[in-house]
N, C-alpha and C positions, 0 to 999 in steps of 0.2 A: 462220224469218224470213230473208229476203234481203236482205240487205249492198249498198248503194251504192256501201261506199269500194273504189277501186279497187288492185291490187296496188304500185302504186307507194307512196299513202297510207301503205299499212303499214310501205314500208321507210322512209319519213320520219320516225316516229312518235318514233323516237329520234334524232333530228336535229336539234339545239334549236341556235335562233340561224341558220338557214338564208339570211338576208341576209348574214354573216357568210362571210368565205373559212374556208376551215380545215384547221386540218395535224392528222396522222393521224397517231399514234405507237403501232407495239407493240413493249411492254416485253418481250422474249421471256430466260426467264430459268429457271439451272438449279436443278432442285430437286433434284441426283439427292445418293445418300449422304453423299459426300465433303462437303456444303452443311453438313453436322452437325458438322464441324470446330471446332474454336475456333482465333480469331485471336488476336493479339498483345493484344488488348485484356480477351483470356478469355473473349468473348462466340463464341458458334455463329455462323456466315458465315449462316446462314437467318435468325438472331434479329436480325441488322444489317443484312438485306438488307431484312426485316418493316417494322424500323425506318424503315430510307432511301423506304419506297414510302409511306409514311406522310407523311414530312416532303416530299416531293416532290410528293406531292396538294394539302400545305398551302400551298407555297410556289408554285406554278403559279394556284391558288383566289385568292389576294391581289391579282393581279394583274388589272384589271376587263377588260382588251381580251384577256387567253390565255384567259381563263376561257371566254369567249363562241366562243375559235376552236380550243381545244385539243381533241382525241378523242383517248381513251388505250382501249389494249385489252392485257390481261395473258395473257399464253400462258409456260405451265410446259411442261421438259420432264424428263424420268426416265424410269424404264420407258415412259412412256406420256408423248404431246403432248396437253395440256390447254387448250383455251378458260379461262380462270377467269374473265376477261370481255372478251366485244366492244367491239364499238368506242363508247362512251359517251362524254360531256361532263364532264369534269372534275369539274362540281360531283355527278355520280353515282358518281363512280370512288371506289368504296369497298373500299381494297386489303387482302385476305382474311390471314388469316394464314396463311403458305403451311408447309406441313412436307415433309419428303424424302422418297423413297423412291427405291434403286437406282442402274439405269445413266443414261446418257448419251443417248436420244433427240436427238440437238443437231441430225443431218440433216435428218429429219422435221418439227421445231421449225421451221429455218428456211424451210421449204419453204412450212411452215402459214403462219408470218406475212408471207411474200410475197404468196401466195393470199389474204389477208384484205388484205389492202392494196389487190392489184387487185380485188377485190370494194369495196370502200368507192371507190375513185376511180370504180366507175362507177355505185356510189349518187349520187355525187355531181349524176355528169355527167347522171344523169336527172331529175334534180332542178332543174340550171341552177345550180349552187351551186360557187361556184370554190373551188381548193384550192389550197394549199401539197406542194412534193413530200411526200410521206409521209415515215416514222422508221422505222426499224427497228434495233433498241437490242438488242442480245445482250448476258447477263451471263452467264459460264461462270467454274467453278474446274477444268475438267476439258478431257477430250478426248471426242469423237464416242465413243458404243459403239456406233453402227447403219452407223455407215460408216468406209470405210478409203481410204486414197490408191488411185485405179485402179480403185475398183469403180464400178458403174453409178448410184449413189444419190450418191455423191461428186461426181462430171464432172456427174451433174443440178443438184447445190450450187452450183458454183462457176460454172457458167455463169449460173444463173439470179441468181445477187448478184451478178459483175461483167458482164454485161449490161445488167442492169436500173439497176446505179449509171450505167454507161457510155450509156444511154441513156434516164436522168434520170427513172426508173419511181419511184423512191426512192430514200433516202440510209439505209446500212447500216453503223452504230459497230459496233463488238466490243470488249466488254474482259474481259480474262483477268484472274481472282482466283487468287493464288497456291494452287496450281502448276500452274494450268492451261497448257495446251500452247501456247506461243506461237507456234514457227514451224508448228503445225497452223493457228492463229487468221489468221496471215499468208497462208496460200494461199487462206485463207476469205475473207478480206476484200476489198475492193475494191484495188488500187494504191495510187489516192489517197488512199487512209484506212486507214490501218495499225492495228491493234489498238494498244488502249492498256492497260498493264499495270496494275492498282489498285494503290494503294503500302497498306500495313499501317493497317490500323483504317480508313481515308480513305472508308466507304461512304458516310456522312452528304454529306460534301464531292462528292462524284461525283453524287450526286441533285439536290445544290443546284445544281453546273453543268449539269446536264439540264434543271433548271426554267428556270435564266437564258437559256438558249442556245433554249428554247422561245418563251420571252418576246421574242427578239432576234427570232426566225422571225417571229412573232406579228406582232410591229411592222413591219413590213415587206411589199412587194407582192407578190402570187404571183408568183412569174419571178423575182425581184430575186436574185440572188447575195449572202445575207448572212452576212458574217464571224462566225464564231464563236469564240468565247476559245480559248486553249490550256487545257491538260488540267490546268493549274499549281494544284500544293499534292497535286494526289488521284492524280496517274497522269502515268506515262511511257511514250509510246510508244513502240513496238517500232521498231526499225531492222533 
C-alpha cells in the first residue's frame, strides 16, 4: 500500500499543540558510577535524581499554558550517550528510572544534546511553528572521562556551548553535584552563566526551580528576555 503522508507529516506526528510556540529542553544527565553515591540524606544521588525527574514532570503538567508549550527530552551519559527520550510533550514525558554504569561520556553528551536541539528548531521551522530559545540543562557529579583540556573533542565542546549561547542557538545551565569538578564546569559553561553548585540533599528544590523558570519562559513571547530567579535555597554558583 502507498502512503500519501508526506515526510514532514511524520516528523509532526509527535508535535502536539503546534499552534502553540515552544521551548525545547534536554535534560542531559550523569549516569556514570560515582551517581551510586549516598548524599547527606543517605539516599543514592540516582535514587534523588529518579525522584526530582518525577516531581519535575508533575509540577511543569499543573501548569495548563507549559503543558501545551514544554518538549522535554532526556539524554544519559556513562560509558555510553543515551537518547532515553526525545523530544516529547510533557504530558508524555514519562521519566524511566535511570541506573549507573561507569565513566564520564559528558563530551559526547553535550555534543548530542546540542545536535538534538538543532534538529528540533528545524522541525519547528518546517513546520511554521515558533519557538522559545531551546534548554539545555547539564546535571554532573563528576568530570569528562572522554575528554581533556587541549584535546580535539574539548576545543569542539567549548566552542560549540559558548557560540551557540553567544549567538542565542540555546541557553546552556550546568550544575555540579558534589564533587564534581567545578572549575572544569566553569570552562564548559558559557560566561554569562556560570555553573551552579547543588547544596547537600536540595535535588527536589533544583527541579522545582526548573519547572518554575519553564513556567516563567512559557509565559512569555518568543524573543522576550525573561528573568529568571536565583538559584536561592538549592545551589550557589561558582565564582
Amino acid at each position: 500500500m502507498v502512503s500519501d503522508r508526506s515526510p514532514i507529516d511524520a516528523i509532526t506526528d509527535n508535535i502536539q499543540n503546534p499552534q502553540q510556540p515552544h521551548v525545547a529542553t534536554v535534560l542531559l544527565v550523569d549516569t556514570s558510577g560515582s551517581m551510586g553515591q549516598a548524599t547527606a540524606s543517605g539516599k543514592k544521588k540516582i535514587d534523588e535524581l529518579n525522584e526530582g525527574l518525577t516531581l519535575f514532570r508533575d509540577d511543569v503538567i499543573s501548569d495548563d499554558l507549559t503543558q501545551k508549550r514544554a518538549e522535554i527530552a532526556l539524554v544519559t551519559f556513562d560509558d555510553e550517550v543515551t537518547t532515553v527520550q526525545d523530544f516529547t510533550s510533557i504530558e508524555n514525558f514519562n521519566p524511566p528510572v535511570l541506573s549507573i554504569d561507569g565513566e564520564t561520556s559528558m563530551g559526547k553528551g553535550i555534543l548530542k544534546a546540542i545536535e538534538m536541539v538543532e534538529k528540533r528548531k528545524t522541525e519547528y521551522k518546517n513546520q511554521g511553528i515558533d519557538y522559545f530559545r531551546p534548554w539545555i540543562f547539564l546535571i554532573t557529579d563528576g568530570a569528562p572521562t572522554d575528554m581533556q583540556e587541549g584535546d580535539s573533542l574539548w576545543a569542539s565542546v567549548i566552542q560549540s556551548v559558548h557560540d551557540g549561547e553567544k549567538k542565542g542557538k540555546f541557553s546552556f545551565f550546568a550544575v555540579g553535584i558534589e564533587p564534581a569538578n567545578m572549575e572544569i564546569l566553569k570552562n564548559i559553561a558559557p560566561p554569562i552563566r556560570p555553573p551552579i553548585l547543588l547544596k547537600q540533599g536540595k535535588f527536589k528544590e533544583m527541579f522545582v526551580w526548573l519547572s518554575k523558570s519553564q513556567q516563567r519562559v512559557s509565559g512569555s513571547k518568543p524573543g522576550d528576555q525573561t528573568e529568571l530567579p536565583p538559584p536561592a535555597g538549592w545551589g550557589q554558583i561558582a565564582s
